[in-house]
C-alpha positions as CSV (number, residue, x, y, z in Angstrom):
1,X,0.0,0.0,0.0
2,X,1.5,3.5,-1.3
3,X,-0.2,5.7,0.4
4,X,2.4,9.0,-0.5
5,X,1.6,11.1,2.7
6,X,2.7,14.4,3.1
7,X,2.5,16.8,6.0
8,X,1.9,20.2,4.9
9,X,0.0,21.3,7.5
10,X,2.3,20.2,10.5
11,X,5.3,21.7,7.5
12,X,4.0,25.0,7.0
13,X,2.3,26.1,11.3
14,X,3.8,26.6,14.5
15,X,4.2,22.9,16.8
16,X,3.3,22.4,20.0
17,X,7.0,22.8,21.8
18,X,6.1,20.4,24.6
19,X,6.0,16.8,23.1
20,X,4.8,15.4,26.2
21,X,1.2,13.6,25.4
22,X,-0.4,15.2,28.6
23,X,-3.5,17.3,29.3
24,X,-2.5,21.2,29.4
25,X,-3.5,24.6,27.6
26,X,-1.1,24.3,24.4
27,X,0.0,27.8,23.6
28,X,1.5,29.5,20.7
29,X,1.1,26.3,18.5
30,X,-1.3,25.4,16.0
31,X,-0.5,21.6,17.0
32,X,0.6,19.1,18.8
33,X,2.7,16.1,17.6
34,X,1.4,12.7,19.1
35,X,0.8,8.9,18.0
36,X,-2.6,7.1,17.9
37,X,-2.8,4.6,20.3
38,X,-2.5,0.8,19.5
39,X,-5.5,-1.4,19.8
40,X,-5.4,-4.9,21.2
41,X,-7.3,-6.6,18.2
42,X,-8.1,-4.3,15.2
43,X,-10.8,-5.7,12.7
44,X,-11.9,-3.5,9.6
45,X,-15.8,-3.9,9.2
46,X,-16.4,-1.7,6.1
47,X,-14.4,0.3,3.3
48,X,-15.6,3.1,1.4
49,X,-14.4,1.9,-2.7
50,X,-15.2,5.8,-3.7
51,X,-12.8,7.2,-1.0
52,X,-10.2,4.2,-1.8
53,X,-9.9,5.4,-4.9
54,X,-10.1,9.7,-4.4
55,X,-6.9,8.7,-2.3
56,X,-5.5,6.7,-4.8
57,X,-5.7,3.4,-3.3
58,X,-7.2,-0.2,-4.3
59,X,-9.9,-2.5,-3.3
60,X,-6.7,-5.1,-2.9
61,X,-5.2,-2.1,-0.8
62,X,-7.7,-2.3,1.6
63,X,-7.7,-5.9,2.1
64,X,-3.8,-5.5,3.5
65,X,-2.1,-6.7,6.9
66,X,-0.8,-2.8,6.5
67,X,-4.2,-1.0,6.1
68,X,-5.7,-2.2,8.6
69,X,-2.9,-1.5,11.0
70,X,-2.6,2.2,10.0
71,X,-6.0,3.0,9.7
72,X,-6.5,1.1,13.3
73,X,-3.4,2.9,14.7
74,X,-0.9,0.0,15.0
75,X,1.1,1.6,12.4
76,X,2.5,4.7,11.3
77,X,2.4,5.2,7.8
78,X,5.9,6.6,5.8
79,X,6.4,9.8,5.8
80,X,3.7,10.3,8.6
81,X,3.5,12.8,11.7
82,X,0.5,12.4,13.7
83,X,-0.8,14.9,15.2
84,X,-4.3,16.9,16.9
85,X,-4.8,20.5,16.1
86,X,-5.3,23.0,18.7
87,X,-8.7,25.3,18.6
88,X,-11.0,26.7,21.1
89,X,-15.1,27.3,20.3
90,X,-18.0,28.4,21.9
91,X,-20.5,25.6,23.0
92,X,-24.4,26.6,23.8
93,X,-23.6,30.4,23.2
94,X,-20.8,30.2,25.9
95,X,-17.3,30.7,25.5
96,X,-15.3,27.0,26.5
97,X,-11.9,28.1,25.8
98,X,-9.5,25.6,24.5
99,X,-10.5,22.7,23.2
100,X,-8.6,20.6,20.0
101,X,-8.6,17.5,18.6
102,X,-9.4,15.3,22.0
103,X,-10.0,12.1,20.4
104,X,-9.1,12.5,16.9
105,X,-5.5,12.1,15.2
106,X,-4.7,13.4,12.0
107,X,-2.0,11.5,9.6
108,X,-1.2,13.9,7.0
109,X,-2.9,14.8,3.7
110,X,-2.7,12.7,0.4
111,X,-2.6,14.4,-3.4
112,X,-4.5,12.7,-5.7
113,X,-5.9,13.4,-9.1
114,X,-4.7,17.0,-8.5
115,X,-7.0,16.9,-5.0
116,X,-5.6,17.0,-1.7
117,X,-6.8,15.4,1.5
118,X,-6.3,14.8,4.9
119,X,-6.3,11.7,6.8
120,X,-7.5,11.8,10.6
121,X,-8.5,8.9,12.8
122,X,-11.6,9.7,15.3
123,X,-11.2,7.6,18.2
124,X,-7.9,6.8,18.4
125,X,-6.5,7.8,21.8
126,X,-5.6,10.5,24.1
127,X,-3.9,13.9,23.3
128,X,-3.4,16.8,24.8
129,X,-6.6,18.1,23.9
130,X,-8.7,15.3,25.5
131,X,-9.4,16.9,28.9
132,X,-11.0,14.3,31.7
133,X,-12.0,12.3,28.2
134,X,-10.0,8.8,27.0
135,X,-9.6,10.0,23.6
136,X,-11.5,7.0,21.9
137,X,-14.7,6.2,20.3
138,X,-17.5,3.1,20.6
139,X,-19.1,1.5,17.6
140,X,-23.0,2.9,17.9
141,X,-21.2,6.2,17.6
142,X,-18.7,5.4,14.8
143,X,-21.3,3.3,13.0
144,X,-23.6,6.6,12.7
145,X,-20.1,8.9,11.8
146,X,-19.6,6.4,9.2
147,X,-22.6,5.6,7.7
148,X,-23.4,9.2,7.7
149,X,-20.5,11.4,6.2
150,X,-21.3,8.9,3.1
151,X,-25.2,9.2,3.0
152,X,-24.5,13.4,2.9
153,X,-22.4,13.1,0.5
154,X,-24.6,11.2,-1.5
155,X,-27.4,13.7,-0.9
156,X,-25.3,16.5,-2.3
157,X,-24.6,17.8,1.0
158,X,-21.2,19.5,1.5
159,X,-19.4,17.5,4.1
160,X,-16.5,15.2,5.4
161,X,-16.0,12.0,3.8
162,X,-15.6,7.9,5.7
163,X,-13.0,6.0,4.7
164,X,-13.2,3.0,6.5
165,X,-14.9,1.8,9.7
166,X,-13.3,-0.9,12.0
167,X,-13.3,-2.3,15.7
168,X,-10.5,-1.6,18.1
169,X,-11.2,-4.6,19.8
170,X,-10.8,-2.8,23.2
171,X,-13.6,-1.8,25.3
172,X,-14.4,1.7,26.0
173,X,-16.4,2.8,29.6
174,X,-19.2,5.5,28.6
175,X,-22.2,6.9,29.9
176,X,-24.7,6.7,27.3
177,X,-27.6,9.2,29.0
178,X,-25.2,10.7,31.3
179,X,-27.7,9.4,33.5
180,X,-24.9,7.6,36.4
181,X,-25.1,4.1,34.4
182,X,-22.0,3.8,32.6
183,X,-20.7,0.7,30.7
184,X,-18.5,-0.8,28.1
185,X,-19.1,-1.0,24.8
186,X,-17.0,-1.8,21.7
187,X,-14.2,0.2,20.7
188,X,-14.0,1.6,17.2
189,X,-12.1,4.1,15.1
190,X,-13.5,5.7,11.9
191,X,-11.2,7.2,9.6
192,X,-12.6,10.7,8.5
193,X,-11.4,12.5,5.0
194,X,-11.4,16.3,4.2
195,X,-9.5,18.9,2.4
196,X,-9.5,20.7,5.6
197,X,-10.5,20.0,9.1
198,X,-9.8,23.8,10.0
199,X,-13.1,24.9,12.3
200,X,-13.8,28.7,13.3
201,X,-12.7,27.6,16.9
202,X,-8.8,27.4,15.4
203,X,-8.7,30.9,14.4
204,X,-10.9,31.7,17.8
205,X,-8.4,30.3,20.2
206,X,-5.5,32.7,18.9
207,X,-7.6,36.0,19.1
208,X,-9.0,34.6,22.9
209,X,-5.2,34.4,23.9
210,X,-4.4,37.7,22.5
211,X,-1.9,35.6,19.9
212,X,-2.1,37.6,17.2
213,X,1.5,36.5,15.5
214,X,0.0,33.0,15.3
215,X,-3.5,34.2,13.9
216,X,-2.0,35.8,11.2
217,X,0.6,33.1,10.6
218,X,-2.7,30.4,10.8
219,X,-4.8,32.6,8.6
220,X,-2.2,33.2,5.6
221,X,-1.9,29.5,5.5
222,X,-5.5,28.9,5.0
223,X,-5.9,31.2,1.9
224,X,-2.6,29.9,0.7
225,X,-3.4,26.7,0.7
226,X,-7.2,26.8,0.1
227,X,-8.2,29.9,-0.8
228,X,-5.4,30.6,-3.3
229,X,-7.8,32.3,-6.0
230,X,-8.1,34.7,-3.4
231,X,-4.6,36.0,-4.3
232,X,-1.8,36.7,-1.1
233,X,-3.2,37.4,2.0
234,X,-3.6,41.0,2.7
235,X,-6.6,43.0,4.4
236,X,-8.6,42.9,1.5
237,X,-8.1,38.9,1.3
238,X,-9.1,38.3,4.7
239,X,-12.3,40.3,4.1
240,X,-12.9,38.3,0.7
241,X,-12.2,35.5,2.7
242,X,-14.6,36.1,5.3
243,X,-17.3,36.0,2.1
244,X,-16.4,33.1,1.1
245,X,-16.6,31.1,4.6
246,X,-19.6,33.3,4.7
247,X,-21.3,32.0,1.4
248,X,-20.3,28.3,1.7
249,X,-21.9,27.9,5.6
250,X,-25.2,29.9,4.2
251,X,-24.8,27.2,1.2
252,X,-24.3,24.3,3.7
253,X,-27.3,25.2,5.8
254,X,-29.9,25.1,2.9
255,X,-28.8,21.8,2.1
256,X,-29.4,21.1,5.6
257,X,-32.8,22.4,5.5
258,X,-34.2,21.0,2.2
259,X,-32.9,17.3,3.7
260,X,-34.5,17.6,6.5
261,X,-31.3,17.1,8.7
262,X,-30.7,18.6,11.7
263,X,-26.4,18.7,13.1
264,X,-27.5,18.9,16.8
265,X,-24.6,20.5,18.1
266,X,-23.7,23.6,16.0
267,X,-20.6,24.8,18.1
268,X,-17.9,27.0,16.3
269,X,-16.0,24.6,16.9
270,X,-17.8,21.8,14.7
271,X,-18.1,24.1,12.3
272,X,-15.6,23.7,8.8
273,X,-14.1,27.0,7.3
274,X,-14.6,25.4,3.9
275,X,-18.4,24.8,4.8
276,X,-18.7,21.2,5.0
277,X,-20.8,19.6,7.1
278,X,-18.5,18.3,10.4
279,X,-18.4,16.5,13.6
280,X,-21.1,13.6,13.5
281,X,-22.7,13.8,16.7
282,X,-26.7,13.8,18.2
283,X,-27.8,14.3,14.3
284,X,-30.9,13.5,12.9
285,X,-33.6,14.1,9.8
286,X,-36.7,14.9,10.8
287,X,-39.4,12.1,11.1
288,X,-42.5,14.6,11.7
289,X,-42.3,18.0,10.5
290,X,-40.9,20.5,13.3
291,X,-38.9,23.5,13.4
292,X,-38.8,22.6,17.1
293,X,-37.1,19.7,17.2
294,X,-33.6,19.0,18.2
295,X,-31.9,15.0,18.0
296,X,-29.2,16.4,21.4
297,X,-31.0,15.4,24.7
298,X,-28.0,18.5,26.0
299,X,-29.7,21.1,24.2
300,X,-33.6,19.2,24.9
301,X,-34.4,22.0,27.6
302,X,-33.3,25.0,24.8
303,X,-33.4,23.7,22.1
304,X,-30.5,26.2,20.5
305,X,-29.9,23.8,17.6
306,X,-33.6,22.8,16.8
307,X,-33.9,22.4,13.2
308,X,-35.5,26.0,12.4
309,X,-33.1,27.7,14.3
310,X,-29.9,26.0,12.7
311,X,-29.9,29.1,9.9
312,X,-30.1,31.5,12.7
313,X,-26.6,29.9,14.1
314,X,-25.0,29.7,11.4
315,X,-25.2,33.3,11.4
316,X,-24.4,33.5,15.2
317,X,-21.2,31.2,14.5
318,X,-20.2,34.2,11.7
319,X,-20.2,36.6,14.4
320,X,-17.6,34.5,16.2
321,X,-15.5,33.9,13.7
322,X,-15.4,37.4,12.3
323,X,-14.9,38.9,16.4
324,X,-11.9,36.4,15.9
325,X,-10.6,37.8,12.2
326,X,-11.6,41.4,13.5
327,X,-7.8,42.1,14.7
328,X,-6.2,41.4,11.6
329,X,-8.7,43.6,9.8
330,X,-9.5,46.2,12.4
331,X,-12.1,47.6,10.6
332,X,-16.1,46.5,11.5
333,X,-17.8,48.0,8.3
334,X,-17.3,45.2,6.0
335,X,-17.6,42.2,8.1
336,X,-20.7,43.8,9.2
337,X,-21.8,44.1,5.8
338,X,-20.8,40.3,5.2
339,X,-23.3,39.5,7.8
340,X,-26.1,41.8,6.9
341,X,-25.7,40.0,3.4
342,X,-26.1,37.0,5.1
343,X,-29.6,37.2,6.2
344,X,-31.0,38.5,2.8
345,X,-29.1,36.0,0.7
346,X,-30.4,33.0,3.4
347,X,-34.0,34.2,2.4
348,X,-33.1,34.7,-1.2
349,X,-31.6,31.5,-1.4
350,X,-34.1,29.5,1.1
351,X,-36.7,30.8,-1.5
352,X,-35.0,29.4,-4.7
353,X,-34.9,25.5,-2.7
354,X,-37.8,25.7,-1.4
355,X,-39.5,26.2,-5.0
356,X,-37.5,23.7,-6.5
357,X,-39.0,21.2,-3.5
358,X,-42.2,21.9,-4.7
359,X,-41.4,21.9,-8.8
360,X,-42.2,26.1,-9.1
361,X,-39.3,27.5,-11.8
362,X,-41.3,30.5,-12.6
363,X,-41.0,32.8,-9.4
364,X,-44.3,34.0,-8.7
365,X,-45.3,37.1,-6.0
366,X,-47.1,34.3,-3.9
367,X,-45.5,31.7,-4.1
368,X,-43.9,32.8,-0.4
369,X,-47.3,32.7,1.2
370,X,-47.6,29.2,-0.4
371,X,-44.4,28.0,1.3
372,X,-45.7,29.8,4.5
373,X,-48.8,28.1,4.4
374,X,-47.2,25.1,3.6
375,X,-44.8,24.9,6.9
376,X,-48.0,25.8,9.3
377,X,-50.0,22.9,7.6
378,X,-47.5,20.6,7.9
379,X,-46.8,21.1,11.7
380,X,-50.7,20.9,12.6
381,X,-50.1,17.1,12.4
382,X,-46.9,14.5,12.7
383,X,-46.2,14.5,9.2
384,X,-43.1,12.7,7.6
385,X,-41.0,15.2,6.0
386,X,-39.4,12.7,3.4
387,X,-42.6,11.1,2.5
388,X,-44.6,14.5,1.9
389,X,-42.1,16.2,-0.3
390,X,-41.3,12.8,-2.0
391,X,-44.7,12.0,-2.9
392,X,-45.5,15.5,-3.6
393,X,-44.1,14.9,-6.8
394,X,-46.5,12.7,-8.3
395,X,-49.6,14.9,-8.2
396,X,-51.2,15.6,-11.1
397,X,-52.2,19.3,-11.9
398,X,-55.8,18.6,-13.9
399,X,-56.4,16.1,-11.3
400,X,-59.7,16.6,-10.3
401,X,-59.7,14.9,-6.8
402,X,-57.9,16.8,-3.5
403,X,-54.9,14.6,-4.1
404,X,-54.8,14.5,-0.2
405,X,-53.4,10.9,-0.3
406,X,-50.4,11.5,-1.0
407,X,-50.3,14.0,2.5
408,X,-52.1,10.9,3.9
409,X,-49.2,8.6,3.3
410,X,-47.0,10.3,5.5
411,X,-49.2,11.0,8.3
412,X,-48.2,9.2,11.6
413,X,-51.6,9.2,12.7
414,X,-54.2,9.4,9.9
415,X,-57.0,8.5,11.8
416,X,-56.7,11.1,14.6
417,X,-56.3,14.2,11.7
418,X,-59.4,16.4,12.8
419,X,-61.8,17.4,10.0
420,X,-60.4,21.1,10.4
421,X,-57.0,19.9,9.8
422,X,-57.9,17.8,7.0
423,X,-59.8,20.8,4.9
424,X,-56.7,22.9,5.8
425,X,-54.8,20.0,3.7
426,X,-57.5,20.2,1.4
427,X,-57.4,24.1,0.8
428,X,-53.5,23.7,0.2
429,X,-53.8,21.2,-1.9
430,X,-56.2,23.3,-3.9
431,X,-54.4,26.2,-4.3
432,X,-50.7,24.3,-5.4
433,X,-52.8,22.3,-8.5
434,X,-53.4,25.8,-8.9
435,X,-50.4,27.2,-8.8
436,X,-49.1,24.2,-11.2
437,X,-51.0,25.4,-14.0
438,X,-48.9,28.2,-14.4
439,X,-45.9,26.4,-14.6
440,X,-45.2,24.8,-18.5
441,X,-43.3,21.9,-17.1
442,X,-45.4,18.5,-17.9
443,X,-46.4,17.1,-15.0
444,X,-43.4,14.2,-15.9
445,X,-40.8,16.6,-16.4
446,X,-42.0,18.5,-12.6
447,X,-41.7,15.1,-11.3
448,X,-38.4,14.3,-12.4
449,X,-37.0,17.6,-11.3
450,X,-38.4,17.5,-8.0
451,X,-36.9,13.9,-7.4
452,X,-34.1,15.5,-7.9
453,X,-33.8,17.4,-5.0
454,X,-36.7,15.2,-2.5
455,X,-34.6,12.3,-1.5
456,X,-36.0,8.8,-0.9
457,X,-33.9,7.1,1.3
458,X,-32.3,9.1,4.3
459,X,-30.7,8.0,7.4
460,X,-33.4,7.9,9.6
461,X,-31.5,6.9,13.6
462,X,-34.0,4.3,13.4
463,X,-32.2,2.7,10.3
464,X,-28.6,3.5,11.9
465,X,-29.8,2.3,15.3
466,X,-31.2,-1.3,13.7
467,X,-27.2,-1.6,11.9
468,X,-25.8,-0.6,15.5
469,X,-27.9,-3.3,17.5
470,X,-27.1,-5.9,15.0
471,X,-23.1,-4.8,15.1
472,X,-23.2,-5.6,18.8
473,X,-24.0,-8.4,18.2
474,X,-21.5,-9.6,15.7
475,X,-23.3,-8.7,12.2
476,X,-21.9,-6.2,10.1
477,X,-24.1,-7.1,7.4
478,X,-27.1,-4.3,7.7
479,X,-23.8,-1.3,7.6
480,X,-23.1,-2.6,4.2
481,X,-26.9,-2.8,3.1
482,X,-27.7,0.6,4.4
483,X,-24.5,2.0,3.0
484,X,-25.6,0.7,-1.0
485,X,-28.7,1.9,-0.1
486,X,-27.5,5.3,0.4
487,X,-25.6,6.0,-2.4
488,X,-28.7,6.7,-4.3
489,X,-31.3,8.4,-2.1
490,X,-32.8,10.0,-5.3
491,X,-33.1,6.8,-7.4
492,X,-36.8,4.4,-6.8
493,X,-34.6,1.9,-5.7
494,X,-37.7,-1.1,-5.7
495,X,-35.9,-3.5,-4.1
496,X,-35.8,-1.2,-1.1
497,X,-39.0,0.1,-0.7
498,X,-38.8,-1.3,3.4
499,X,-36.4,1.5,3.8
500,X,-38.9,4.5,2.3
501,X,-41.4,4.2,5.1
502,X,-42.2,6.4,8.5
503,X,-40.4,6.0,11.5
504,X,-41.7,2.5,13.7
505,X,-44.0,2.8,16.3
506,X,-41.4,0.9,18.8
507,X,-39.0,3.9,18.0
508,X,-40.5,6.8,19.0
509,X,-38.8,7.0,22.5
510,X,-36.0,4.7,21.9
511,X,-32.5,6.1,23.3
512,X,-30.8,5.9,19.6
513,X,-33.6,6.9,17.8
514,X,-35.1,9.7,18.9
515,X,-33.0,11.3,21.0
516,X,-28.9,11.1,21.2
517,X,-26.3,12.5,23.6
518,X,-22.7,13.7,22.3
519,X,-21.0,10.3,24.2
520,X,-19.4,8.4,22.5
């Protein structure tokens, strides 16, 4: 296996000076060097081919003594320094100071096909950065990292990519609930791909510590080595910069919102400069319909990151970052006007998805009270998300019936819908056939499109859950299925009609399904 690492971040950006692997504020340092840990009985349970091969590596790669050792931490790869970054970040609104990669270990980055990325093991031992933690990771956790970097991918959702998924054979003492019951579970380590793993907490931890020189040293990497269009860092660049982070997180967030996926712990610190979707934790896609709802049992009594405020932090997390860019810029006007921009593009852009969901190309005056109306209607009852917008697609606009079936099909309760709720349905219903007579689009060719952007498949925790219970028990079989499955959450996919139904009865209130903590 040639996997020809290089090390430009760790080449380029002040170390740690201290190579002790102890707990401690790391200051002045963008980094610290430090091996993974070994495991006791490594076994690799899944590889992603697409990654194998953006890297530059083979199916017969994968199936080496010397893959699974470095991608299990028994092995240092040539030309490899390990290392975990330093950053800080704000968690719940509140300021947590420093922070770093705690239980994740990156190997270096890999150039392929004119792409670069980086390699980083999550779970793989302690680092400075860990805190009171043990640096590692369990399976029901890695199993949902894995399976879901992939599915967003798939979606079209900018994000971090899996490599490969594999047990540690060591066994790791957590507190699911943190309810006092802790116990062991299966260790695991995912291997996680990016171009960058750079968060806003990395730049936020410099301007926090008054470290100015190492800001500015951190800062005129990044544009260097990702934002190179950009031209040489200057005042100007970091303000065009600040755009662009600006642009790609309001980009990100849409995609969140039209998928129905909610991150559950938006910290600046799990959030990507390059605005990509980042630190798989208490996600989740919506079963009913509801701005309110938040997957983190954390943030249950808050509700901070509830999936109709995530757009709202997104801009919040701006403020942060640009507070943290302000001394290198030292003038307010134009980051101000970044994030004034922010708000009107969000409800320029939130417009332009939200048509599409619904097949609209022509943009109509009312076609914003339609969506309005839409969102109330669909909150009066549980109603699926994925189902509604999915099935959406195949009404007919000379139909002369209600079409309220296909609303029907993804109600979790049909038979309790009130008679007031169901004419609501039926008055909406009305007016979109409506509104699709305006449109020139054959109902065919609005069906198509809209299946474009409605996925089928999603992972709902209930799926993820069912591929964790059977892992614990020894069969890997359902991460595979599910993982197929996913790679084509727009196609029909008949054979796997099972998957494109409502959320089970029995998983309404199970831990795993309906609510998730951030142990792992």
């Amino acid at each position: 296996m040639n996997l020809k690492l290089k090390n430009t971040f760790t080449d380029n950006l002040p170390a740690d000076s201290n190579s002790e692997n102890s707990r401690r504020q790391v200051l002045n340092a963008c980094f610290s060097y430090v091996n993974p840990k070994e495991t006791s009985k490594p076994e690799l349970l899944h590889v992603s081919t697409e990654v194998l091969q953006d890297l530059g590596l083979s199916k017969a790669d994968s199936e080496t003594d010397d893959f699974l050792k470095v991608f299990t931490g028994n092995q240092i790869p040539k030309g490899s320094k390990p290392y975990a970054m330093c950053y800080g970040g704000h968690q719940f609104g509140q300021w947590a100071g420093q922070l770093g990669d705690g239980r994740a270990i990156n190997l270096g980055d890999v150039q392929h096909d004119s792409q670069s990325w980086e390699l980083q093991l999550k779970g793989a031992g302690e680092t400075p950065y860990s805190r009171s933690a043990d640096g590692l990771a369990v399976l029901r956790s890695s199993i949902r990292e894995y399976l879901c970097s992939e599915a967003m991918y798939h979606l079209g959702v900018p994000t971090t990519r899996a490599l490969s998924l594999a047990l540690t054979g060591d066994q790791v003492l957590r507190d699911v609930m943190y309810d006092g019951n802790p116990a062991y579970e299966k260790g695991a380590i995912v291997c996680r791909v990016a171009p960058s793993f750079l968060r806003f907490g990395n730049y936020e931890i410099f301007t926090a510590r008054q470290d100015l020189e190492t800001l500015k040293t951190l800062l005129d990497f990044t544009i260097k080595q990702y934002f190179q269009h950009l031209g040489e860092p200057s005042k100007d660049t970091y303000i065009n910069f600040f755009e662009e982070v600006m642009q790609s997180t309001l980009s990100m967030i849409i995609h969140w919102q039209r998928v129905g996926f909610v991150h559950g712990v938006m910290n600046t610190d799990n959030m990507s400069i390059l605005g990509l979707t980042i630190d798989y934790g208490p996600y989740g896609w919506l079963e009913g319909f509801d701005y309110e709802w938040t997957p983190n049992t954390t943030d249950s009594q808050h509700k901070r990151y509830r999936f109709g405020n995530q757009p709202n932090i997104g801009l919040w997390n701006l403020y942060q970052l640009a507070n943290a860019l302000y001394p290198l810029i030292e003038e307010a006007e134009p980051l101000e006007t970044i994030l004034n921009a922010y708000k009107t593009d969000f409800e320029i852009k939130s417009l332009v998805m939200m048509r599409s969901k619904l097949g609209l190309e022509l943009q109509l005056e009312n076609d914003k009270k339609l969506i309005e109306d839409l969102e109330d209607v669909l909150q009066l009852s549980e109603t699926d998300m994925t189902i509604f917008f999915r099935n959406l697609a195949n009404v007919q606009k000379d139909d002369s019936d209600n079409s309220l079936q296909v609303v029907e099909k993804a109600f979790y309760k049909p038979n309790e819908i009130s008679d007031v709720v169901r004419q609501t349905w039926v008055n909406w219903m009305n007016t979109y056939k409506s509104r699709l007579k305006k449109e020139n689009l054959s109902d065919g060719e609005r069906k198509a499109k809209m299946n474009a952007v409605n996925p089928k498949y999603v992972l709902r925790n209930y799926m993820a859950q069912l591929a964790i219970d059977a892992a614990e028990k020894g069969d890997y079989q359902l991460i595979d299925e599910l993982q197929q499955l996913l790679k084509k959450p727009y196609g029909e996919q008949p054979c796997n009609e099972k998957w494109f139904a409502k959320r089970p009865e029995w998983a309404r209130y199970k831990v795993g399904c309906s609510m998730l903590s951030c142990s792992s």
